[in-house]
PADREN-92956 format. One line per 5 residues: their letters; for each residue z, y, x of N, C-alpha, C, O. Coordinates in steps of 0.02 Angstrom, whole numbers, always signed. Each point is the difference from the previous one (the first is absolute). Layout:
# residues N
A> Z Y X Z Y X Z Y X Z Y X  ...
//
This chain:
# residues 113
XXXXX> +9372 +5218 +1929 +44 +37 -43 +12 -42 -63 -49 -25 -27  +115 +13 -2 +6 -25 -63 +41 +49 -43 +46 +39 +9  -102 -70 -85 -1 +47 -50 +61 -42 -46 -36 -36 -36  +81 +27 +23 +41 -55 -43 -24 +45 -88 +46 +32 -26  -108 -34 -5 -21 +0 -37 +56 -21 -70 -3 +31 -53
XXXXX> +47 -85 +63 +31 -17 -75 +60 +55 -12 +29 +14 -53  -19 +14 +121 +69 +38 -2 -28 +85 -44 +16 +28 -53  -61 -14 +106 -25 +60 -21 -42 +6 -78 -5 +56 -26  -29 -125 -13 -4 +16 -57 +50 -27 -43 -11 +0 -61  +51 -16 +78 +68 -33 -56 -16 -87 -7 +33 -37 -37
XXXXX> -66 +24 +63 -20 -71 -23 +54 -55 +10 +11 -22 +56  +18 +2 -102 +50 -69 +31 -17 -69 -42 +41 -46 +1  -94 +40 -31 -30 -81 +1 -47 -24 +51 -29 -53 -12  +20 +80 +57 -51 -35 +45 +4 +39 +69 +8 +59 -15  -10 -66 +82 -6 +52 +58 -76 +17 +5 -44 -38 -21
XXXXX> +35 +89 +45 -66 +26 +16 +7 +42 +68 +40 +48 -3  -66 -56 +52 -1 +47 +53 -58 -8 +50 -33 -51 +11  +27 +118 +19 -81 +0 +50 +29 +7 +46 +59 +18 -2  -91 -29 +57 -3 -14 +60 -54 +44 +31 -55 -7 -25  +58 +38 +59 -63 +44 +37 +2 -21 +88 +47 +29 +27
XXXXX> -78 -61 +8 +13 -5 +55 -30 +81 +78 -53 +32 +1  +85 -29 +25 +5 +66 +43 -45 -11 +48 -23 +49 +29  -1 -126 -6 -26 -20 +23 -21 -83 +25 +42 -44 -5  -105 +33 +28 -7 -70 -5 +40 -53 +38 +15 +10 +59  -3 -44 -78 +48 -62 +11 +49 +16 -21 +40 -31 +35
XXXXX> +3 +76 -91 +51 +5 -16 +31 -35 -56 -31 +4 -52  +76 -31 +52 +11 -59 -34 +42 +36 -72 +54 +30 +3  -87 -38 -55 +0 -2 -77 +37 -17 -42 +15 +35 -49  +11 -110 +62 +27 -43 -16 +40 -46 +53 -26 -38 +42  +103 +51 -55 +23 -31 +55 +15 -87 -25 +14 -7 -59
XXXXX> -16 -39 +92 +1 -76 -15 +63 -7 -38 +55 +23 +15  -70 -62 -74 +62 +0 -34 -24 -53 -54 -57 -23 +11  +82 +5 -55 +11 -36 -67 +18 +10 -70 +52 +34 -4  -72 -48 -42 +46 +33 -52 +45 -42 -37 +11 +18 -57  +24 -83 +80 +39 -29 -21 +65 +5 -28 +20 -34 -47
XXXXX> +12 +80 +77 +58 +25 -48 -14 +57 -45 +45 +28 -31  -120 -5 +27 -10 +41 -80 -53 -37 -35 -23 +22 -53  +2 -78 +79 -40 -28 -43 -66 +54 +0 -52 -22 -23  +52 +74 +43 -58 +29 -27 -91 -13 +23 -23 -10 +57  -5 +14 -107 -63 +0 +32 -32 +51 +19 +18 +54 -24
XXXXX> -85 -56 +80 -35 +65 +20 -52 -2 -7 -33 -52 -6  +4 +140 +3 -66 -2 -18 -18 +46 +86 +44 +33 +29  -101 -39 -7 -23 +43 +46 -62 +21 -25 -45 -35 -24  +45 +125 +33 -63 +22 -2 -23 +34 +64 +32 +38 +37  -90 -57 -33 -6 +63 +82 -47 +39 -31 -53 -23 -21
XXXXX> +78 +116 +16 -39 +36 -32 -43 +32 +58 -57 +22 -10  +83 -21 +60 -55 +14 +65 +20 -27 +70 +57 +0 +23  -100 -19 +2 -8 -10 +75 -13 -97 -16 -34 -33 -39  +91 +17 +103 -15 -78 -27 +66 -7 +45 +18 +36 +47  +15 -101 -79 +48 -42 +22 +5 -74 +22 -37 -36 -33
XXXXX> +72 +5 +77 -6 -63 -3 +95 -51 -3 +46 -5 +40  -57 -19 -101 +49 -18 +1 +12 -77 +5 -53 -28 -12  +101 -15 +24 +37 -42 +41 +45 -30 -64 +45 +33 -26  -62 -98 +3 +27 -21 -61 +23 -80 +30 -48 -35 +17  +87 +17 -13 +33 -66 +61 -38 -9 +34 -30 -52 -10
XXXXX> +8 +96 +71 -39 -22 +48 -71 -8 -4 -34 -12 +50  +5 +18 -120 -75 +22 -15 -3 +78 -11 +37 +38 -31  -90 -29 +63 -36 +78 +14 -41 -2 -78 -16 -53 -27  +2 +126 -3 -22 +21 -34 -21 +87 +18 +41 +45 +8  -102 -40 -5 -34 +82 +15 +1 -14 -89 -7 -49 -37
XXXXX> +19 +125 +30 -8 +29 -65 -37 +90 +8 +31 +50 +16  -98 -54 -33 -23 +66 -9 +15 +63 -32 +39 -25 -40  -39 +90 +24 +5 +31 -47 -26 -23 -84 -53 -31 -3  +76 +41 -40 -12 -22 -56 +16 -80 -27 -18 -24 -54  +59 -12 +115 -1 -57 -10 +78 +0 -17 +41 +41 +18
XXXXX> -31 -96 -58 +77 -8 -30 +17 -70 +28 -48 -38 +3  +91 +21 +11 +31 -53 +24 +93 -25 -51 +49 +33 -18  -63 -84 +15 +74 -28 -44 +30 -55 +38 -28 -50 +22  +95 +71 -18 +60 -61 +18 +22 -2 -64 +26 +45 -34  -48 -125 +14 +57 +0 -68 +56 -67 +12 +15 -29 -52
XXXXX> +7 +10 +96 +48 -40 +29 +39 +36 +51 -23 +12 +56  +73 +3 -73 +76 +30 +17 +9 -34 +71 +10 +31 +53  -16 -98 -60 +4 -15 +92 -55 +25 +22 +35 +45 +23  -79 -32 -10 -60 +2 +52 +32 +80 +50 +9 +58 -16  -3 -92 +72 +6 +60 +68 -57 +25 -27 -45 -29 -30
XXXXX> +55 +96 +48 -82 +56 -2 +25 +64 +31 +56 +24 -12  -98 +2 +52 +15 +59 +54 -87 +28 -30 -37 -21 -44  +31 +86 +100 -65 +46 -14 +12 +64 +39 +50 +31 +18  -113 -24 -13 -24 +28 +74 -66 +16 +5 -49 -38 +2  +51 +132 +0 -43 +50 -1 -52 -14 +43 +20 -8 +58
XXXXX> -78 +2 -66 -81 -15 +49 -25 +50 +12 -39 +5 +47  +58 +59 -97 -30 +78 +31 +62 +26 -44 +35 -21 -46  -44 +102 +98 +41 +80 -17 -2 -20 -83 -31 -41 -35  +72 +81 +25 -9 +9 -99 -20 -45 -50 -23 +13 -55  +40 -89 +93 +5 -56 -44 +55 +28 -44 +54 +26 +15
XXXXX> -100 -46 -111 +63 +28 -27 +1 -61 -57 -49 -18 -32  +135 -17 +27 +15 -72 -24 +20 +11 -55 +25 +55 +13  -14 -62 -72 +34 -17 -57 +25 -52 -24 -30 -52 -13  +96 +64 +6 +58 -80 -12 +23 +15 -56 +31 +53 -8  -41 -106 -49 +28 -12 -59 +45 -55 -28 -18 -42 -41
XXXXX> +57 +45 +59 +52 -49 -20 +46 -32 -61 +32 +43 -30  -28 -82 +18 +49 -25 -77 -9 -81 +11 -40 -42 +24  +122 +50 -68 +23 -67 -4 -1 -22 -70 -34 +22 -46  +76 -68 +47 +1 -19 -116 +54 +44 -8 +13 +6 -60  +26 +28 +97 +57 +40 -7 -7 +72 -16 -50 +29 +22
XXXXX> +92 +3 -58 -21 +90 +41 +22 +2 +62 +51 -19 +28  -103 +49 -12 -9 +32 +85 +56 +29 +30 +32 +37 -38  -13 -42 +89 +63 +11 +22 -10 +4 +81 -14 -49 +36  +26 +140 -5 -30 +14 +53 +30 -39 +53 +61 +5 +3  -95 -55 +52 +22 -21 +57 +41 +58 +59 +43 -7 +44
XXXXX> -83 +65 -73 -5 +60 +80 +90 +2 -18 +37 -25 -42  -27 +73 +107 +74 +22 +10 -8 +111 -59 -33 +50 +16  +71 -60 -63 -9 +57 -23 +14 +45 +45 -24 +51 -26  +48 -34 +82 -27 +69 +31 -68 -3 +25 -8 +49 +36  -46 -85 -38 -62 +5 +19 -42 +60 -66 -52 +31 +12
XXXXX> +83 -28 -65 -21 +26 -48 +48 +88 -26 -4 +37 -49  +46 -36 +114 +47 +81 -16 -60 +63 -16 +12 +45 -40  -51 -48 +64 -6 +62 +18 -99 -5 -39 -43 +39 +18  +33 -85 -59 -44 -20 -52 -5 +41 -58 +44 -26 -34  -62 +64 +6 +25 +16 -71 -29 -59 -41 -42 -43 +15
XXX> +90 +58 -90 -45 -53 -41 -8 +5 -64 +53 +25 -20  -76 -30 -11 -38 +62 -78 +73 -9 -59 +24 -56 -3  -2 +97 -28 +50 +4 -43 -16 -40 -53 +38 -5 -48
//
């Protein structure tokens, strides 16, 4: 399940969103780059455990463990190891933040006045 966290608290300098996986092997993080936002990432795994895939090097990351991409090229994907792996992605560039998603992913979101 994803939580798009920056929408629902108003946040537009940085993305924030969780990830809850439904079940194991479900992939978290789909393979991608952040080259055309420049942005960097933070990973937190607040439960279960993940293993993620950063150009072709493996990384297990436990609960409580944080993980950082701070180079915009690096491929990085991620991928649930148990039920209710739950991920936290924090994102920012030198820019204000500026959402990648397609705005109807966020219709039916409320978001604080």
């Amino acid at each position: 399940m994803w939580y798009p966290l920056q929408h629902a608290l108003g946040i537009d300098t940085f993305g924030a969103n969780l990830f809850v996986a439904s079940r194991a092997n479900q992939t978290l993080v789909e393979r991608h780059d952040e080259q055309t936002s420049g942005q960097q990432e933070l990973y937190v795994v607040i439960e279960g455990e993940a293993i993620f895939e950063l150009e072709g090097e493996q990384a297990h990351v436990d609960k409580g463990t944080a993980l950082a991409v701070t180079d915009p090229s690096v491929r990085r994907s991620a991928r649930a190891l148990t039920s209710g792996t739950a991920l936290l992605i924090i994102g920012a560039g030198d820019q204000p933040f500026r959402s990648t998603w397609n705005p109807t992913h966020f219709r039916d979101i409320p978001r604080p006045d």
